[in-house]
N, C-alpha and C positions, 0 to 999 in steps of 0.2 A: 809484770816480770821485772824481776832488777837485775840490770847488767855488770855484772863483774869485768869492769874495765878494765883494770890490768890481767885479769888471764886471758881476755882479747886482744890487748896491746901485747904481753908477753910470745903470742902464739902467732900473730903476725908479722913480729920480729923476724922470729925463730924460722920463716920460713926462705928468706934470703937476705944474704949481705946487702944487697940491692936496695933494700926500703929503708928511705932516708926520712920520711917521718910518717908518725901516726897519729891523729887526732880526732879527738870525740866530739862533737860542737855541737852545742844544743840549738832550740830551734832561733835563738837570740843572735847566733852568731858566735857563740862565748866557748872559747876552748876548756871543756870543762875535764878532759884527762888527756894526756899526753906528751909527744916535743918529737923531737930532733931524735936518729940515734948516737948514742953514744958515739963522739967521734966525727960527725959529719957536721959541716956548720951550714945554716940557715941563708937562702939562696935573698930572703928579702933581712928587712930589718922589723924589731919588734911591732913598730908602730903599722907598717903594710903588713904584718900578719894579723895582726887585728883586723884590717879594714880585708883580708882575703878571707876571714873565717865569717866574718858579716856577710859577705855577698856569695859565699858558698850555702849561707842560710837562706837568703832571699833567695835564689839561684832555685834549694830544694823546694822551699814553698810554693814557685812558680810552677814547677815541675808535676806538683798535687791539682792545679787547676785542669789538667789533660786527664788526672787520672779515670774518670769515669768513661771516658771516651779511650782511650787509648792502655787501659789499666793503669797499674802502677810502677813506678819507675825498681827496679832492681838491684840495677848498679850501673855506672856509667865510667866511662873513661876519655881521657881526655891527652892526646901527644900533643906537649909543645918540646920547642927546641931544644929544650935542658932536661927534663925531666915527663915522668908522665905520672898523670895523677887519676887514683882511681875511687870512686865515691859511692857508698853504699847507704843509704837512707833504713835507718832503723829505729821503730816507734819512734820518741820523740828527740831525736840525736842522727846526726851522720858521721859516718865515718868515712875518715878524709886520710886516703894514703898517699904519700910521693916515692915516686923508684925513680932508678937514677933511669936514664934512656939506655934504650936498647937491652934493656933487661927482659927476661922471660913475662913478661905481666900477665899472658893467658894464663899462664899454670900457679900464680900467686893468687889469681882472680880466683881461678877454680877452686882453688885449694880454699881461699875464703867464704868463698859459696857453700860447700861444702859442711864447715865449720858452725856457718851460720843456722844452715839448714838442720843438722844435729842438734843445736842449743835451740831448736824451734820458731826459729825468725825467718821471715821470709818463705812461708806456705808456698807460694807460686813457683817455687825454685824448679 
């Protein structure tokens, strides 16, 4: 299946002011579509967002060693102080969103799931 990344990064956008970035990152670590949105500036610097797209990769990979025991992961989320970030494992790619805190994240989540589930990702949904 080939993923049309930007009508997923466009649709994502679209669903609140709130989401301050979106990104595709293979299973390398390598941000292979995305950024910032327009307007909002980046919470690290280029070189720590490298090394946080690396360990969002290892992070998934490690995540695969439970899956027969515990299935497979779906999406996960994550509150820290500044931001929440929510992460969706799809074939060989994840996607890695940031909202600003205290934003609606259930009904961005859902709304993703949803999305996903129409384009036929994510059976277990």
């Amino acid at each position: 299946m080939i993923i049309d990344f930007k009508a997923m990064y466009d649709y994502i956008l679209s669903l609140d002011n709130n989401v301050r970035f979106i990104g595709f990152i293979d299973e390398m670590g390598k941000l292979v579509y995305g950024g910032m949105r327009p307007g909002k500036i980046s919470l690290e610097n280029e070189t720590e967002s490298i090394k946080i797209y690396m360990e969002y990769a290892l992070i998934n990979k490690i995540h695969t060693d439970f899956d027969t025991m515990l299935g497979k992961v779906i999406y996960s989320l994550t509150v820290r102080e500044k931001i929440e970030l929510l992460t969706f494992p799809l074939e060989k790619y994840i996607i890695r969103i940031s909202l600003e805190r205290h934003t609606d994240s259930q009904k961005i989540l859902y709304s993703i799931l949803d999305y996903l589930k129409k384009l036929g990702y994510n059976s277990t949904i």
